[in-house]
C-alpha positions as CSV (number, residue, x, y, z in Angstrom):
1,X,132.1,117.6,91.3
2,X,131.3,117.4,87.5
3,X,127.5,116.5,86.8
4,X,126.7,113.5,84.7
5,X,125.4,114.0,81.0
6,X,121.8,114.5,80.9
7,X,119.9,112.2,77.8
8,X,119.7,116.0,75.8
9,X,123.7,116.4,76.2
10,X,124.1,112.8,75.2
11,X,121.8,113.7,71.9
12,X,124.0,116.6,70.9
13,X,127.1,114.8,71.5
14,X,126.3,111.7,69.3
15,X,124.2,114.2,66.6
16,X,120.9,111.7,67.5
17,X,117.5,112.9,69.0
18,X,116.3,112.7,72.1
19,X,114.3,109.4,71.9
20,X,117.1,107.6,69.5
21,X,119.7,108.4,72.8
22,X,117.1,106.9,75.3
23,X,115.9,104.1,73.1
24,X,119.4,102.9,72.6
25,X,120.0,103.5,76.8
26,X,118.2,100.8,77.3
27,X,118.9,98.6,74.2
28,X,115.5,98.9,72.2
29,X,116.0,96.3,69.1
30,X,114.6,99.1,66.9
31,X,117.8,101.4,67.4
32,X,120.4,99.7,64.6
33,X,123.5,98.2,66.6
34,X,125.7,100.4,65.2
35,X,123.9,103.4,66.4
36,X,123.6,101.9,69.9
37,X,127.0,101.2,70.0
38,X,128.2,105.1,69.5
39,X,125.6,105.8,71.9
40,X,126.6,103.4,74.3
41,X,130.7,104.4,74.0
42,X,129.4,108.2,74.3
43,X,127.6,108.0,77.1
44,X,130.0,105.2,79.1
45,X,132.9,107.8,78.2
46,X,131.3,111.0,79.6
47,X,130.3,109.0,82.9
48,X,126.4,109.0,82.2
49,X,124.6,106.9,84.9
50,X,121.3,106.4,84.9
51,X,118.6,108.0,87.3
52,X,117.1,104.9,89.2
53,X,113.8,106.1,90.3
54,X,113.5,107.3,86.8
55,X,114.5,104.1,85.7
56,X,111.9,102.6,87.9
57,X,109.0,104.9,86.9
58,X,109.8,104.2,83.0
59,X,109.7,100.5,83.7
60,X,106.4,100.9,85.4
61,X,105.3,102.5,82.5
62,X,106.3,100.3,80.1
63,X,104.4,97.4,82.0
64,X,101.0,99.2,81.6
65,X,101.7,99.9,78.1
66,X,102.8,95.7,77.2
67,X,99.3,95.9,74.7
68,X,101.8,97.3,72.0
69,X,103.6,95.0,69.9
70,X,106.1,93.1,72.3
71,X,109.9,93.0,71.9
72,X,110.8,89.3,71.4
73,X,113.0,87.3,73.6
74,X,114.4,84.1,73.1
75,X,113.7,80.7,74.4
76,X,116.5,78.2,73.3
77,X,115.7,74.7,73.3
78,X,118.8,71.7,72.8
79,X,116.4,69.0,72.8
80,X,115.2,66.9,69.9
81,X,112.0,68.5,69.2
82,X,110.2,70.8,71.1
83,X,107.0,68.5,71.3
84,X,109.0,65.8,73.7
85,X,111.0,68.8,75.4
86,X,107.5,70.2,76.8
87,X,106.3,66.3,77.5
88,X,107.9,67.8,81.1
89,X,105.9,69.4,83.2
90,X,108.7,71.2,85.4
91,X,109.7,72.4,81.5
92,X,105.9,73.7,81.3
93,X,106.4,75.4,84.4
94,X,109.6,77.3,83.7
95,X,108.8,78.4,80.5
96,X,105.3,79.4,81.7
97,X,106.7,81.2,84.8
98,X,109.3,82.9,82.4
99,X,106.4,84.1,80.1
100,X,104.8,85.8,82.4
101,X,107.3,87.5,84.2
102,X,108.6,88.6,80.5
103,X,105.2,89.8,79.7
104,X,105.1,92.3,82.6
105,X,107.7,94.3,81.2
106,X,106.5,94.4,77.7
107,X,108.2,91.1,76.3
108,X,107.4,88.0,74.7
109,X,109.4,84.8,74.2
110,X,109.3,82.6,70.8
111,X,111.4,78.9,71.1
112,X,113.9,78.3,69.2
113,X,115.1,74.4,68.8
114,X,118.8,74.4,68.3
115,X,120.2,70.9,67.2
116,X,122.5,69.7,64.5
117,X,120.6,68.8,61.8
118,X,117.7,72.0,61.0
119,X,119.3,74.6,63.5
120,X,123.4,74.3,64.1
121,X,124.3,76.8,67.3
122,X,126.2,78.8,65.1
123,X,123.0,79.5,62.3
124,X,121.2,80.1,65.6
125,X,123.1,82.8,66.7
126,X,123.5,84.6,63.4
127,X,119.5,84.9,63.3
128,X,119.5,85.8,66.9
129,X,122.1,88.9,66.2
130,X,120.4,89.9,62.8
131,X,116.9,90.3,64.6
132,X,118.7,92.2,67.6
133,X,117.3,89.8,70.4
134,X,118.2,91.6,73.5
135,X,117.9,88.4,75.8
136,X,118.3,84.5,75.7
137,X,116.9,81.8,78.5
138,X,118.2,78.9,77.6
139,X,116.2,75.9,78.4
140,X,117.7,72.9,80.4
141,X,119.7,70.9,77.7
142,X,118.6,66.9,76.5
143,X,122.2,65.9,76.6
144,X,124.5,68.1,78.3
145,X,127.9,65.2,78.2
146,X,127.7,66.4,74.1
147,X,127.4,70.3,74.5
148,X,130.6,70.0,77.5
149,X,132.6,67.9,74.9
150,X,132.3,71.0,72.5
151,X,133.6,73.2,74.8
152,X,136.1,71.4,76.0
153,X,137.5,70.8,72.5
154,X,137.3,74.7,71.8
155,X,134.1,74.4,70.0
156,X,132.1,77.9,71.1
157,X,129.0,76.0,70.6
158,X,126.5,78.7,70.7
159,X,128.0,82.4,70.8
160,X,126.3,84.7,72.6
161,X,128.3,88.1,73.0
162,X,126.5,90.3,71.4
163,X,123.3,89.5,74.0
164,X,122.0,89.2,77.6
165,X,121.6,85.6,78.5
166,X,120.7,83.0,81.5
167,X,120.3,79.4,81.8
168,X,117.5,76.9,84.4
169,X,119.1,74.3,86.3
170,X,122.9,73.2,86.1
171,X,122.7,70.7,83.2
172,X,124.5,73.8,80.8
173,X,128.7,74.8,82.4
174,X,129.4,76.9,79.8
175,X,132.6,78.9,80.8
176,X,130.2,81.6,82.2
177,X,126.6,81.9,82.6
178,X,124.0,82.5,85.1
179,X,121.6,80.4,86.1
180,X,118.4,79.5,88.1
181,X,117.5,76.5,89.5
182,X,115.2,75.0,92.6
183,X,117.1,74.6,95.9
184,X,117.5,70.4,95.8
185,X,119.6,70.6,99.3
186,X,117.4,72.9,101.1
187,X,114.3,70.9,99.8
188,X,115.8,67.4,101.2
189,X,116.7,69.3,104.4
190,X,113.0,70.6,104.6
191,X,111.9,66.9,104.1
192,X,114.2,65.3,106.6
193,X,113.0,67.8,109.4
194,X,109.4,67.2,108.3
195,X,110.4,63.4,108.7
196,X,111.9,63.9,111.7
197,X,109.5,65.6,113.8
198,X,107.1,62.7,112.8
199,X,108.7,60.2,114.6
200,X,110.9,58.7,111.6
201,X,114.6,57.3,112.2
202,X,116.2,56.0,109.2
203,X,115.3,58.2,106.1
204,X,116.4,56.9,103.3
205,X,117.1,58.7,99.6
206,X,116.1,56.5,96.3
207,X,117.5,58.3,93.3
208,X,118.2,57.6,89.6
209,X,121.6,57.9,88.3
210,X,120.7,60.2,85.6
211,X,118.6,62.3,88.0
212,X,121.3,62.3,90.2
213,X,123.7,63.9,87.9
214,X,121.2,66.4,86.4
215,X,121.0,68.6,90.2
216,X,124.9,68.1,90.5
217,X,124.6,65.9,93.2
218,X,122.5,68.3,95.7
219,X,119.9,66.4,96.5
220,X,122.3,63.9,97.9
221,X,123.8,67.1,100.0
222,X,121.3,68.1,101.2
223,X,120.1,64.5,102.5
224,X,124.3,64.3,103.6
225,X,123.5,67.0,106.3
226,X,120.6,66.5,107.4
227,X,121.9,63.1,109.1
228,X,122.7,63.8,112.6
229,X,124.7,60.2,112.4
230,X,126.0,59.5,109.2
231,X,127.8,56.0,110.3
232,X,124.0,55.1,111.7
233,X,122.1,56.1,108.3
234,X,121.0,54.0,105.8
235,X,123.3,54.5,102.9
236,X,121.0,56.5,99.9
237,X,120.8,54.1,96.5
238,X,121.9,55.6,93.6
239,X,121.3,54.1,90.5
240,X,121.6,53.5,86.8
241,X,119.1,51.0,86.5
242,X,116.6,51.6,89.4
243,X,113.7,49.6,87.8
244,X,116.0,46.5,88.6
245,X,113.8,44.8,91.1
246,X,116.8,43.3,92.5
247,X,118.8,46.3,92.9
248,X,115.7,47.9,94.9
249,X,115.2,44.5,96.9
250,X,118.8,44.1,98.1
251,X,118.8,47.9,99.5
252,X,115.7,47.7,101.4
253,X,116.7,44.6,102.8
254,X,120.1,45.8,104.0
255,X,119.7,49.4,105.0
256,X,115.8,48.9,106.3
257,X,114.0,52.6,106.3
258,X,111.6,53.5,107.5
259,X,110.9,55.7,104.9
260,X,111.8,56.9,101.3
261,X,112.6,60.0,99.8
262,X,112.7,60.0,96.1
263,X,112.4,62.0,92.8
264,X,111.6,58.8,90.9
265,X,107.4,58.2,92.4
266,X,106.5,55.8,89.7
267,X,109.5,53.6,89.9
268,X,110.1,53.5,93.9
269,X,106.0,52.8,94.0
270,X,105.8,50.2,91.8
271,X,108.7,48.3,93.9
272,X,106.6,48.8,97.2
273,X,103.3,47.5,95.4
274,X,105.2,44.5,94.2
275,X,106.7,44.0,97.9
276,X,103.0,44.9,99.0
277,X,104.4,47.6,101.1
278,X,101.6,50.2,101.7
279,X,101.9,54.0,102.8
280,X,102.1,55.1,105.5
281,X,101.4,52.3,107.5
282,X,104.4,49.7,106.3
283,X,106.6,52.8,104.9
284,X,106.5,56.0,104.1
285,X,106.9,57.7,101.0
286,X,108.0,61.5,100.1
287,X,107.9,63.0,96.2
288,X,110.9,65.3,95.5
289,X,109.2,66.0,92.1
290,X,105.8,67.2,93.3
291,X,104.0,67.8,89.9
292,X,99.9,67.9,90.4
293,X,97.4,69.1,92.9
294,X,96.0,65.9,92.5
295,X,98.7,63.9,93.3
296,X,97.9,62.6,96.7
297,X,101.3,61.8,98.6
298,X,103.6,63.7,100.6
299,X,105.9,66.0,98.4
300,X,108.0,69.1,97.7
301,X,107.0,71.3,95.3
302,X,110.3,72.8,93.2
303,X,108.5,76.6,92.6
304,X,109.1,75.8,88.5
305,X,107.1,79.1,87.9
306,X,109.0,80.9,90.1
307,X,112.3,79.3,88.8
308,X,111.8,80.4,85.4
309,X,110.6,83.6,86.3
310,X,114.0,84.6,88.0
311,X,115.7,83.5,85.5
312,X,114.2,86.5,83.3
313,X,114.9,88.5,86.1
314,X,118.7,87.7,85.7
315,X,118.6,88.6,82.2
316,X,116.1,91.9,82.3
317,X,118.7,93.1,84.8
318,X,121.2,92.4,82.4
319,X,119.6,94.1,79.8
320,X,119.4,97.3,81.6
321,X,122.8,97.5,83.1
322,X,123.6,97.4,79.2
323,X,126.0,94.4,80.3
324,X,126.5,91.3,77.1
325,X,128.0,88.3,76.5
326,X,129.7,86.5,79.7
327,X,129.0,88.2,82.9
328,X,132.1,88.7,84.7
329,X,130.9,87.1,87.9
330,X,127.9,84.6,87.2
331,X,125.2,84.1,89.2
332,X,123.3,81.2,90.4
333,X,120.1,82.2,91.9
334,X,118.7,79.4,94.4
335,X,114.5,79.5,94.7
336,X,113.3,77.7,97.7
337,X,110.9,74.6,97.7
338,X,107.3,74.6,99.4
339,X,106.1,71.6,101.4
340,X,103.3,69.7,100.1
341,X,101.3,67.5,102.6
342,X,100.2,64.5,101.8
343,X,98.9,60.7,102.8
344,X,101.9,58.8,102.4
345,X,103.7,59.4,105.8
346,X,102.5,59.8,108.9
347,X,100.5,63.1,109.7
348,X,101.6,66.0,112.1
349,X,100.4,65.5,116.1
């Protein structure tokens, strides 16, 4: 069998040195596009493959050596302004878990806000392509209804071919992309077996409209299976106005749980104060949108750190596979929920 090309064949094929071949192998932004391109074509056409546990130890390296000037990644923000977009805390979280995980191999992110009036998508991605960004996590988008109109219209919105890319949570469909996001189902599962084995019967699932729409609907699946009876369960209450105390009254009245699972805390509390329903004793109470150490109540906590971080993951794997643009089969990596105990149900016997 013919052997591969070595990086020194691969230099006096293309007429570059040594390091300009294996800086452009794995897509350093200081090697000029067009010289990574031959490169590139060279080395796909003579059936180079690269050594994984060489690959491995050069990453390794690379990590210890992150005190030099970092290569810049991009965090793209479709929100107004980046001072309400990080108003969020999960937002905090995934851009602090992506950070860090991007800073172990040498990177660094810098936001970008991308909007219609200071930054148009396609400005955006000019400056992304002059300064040779290798990678793009796009943030969860503010209005994801506008962005979908654009693409359904044939408007590319923001073209990203010449880059590796990913997106966090399912509020971005462009025709291709990977994404991240927390595990809703599995969390409501893990919350309805919690509930279970603590004696409760008719779980019910509070959740806002917009909320709802936001997960693509998986909260509400995962709550759909975990029902043992679905004729015998108290029918979840979805919807667009859920600080209507008379939308809240009439389902509490009618479908009678025993206790509430929610990602709206604030909303579904202030109902049960006003009803002077306590927890756990009248009703309990469980947060799908655990936020704070200090928030004492029973809750799941969505991993946002390690959400974001996975989300570089995506892309760094990306980056060295030299694959851009639309992945041909995208991805959507699902990162489990932890438990959070907490006063407002009943505790474990």
């Amino acid at each position: 069998m013919p052997q591969p090309p070595s990086l020194r064949s691969l230099a006096t094929l293309t007429g570059f040195s040594l390091g300009t071949v294996s800086m452009a192998l794995r897509d350093d932004p200081r090697i000029a596009p067009k010289t990574r391109e031959l490169i590139l074509r060279t080395a796909t056409a003579q059936g180079y493959k690269p050594d994984p546990l060489l690959a491995g130890r050069m990453n390794h390296i690379r990590r210890r050596s992150a005190t030099r000037a970092p290569v810049k990644l991009a965090h793209v923000v479709a929100w107004n302004h980046l001072g309400s977009y990080y108003e969020f805390g999960p937002f905090r979280d995934f851009k602090a878990g992506a950070a860090a995980r991007a800073a172990e191999f040498g990177y660094e992110f810098e936001d970008f806000l991308l909007d219609d009036v200071f930054m148009h998508p396609q400005r955006l991605a000019g400056i992304l392509r002059t300064r040779s960004v290798p990678g793009v996590l796009i943030a969860p988008v503010q209005r994801p209804e506008i962005i979908h109109a654009r693409l359904a219209a044939g408007d590319p919105w923001l073209k990203l071919d010449f880059t590796a890319y990913a997106t966090i949570g399912y509020t971005l469909n462009l025709p291709r992309i990977s994404r991240t996001v927390h595990d809703h189902a599995a969390a409501v599962e893990m919350a309805c077996l919690k509930l279970s084995s603590r004696g409760y019967r008719r779980i019910g699932l509070v959740l806002s409209e917009i909320m709802h729409t936001r997960v693509h609907r998986r909260w509400l699946a995962g709550w759909v299976c975990s029902q043992a009876d679905l004729s015998k369960a108290p029918r979840p209450l979805i919807a667009g106005n859920l600080t209507d105390p008379a939308v809240f009254d009439r389902w509490l009245k009618r479908e009678k749980p025993d206790v509430i699972i929610t990602c709206d805390w604030d909303t579904v509390s202030a109902h049960l104060q006003r009803l002077r329903l306590g927890t756990p004793d009248d009703i309990g109470l469980v947060d799908l949108q655990w936020l704070s150490p200090d928030s004492a109540r029973a809750a799941v906590d969505q991993s946002n750190h390690e959400v974001g971080a996975a989300a570089v993951d995506i892309i760094l794997a990306q980056i060295n596979r030299h694959e851009r643009g639309e992945p041909a089969i995208p991805k959507t990596v699902l990162v489990p929920g932890r438990w959070i105990e907490g006063p407002s149900i009943r505790p474990a016997t």
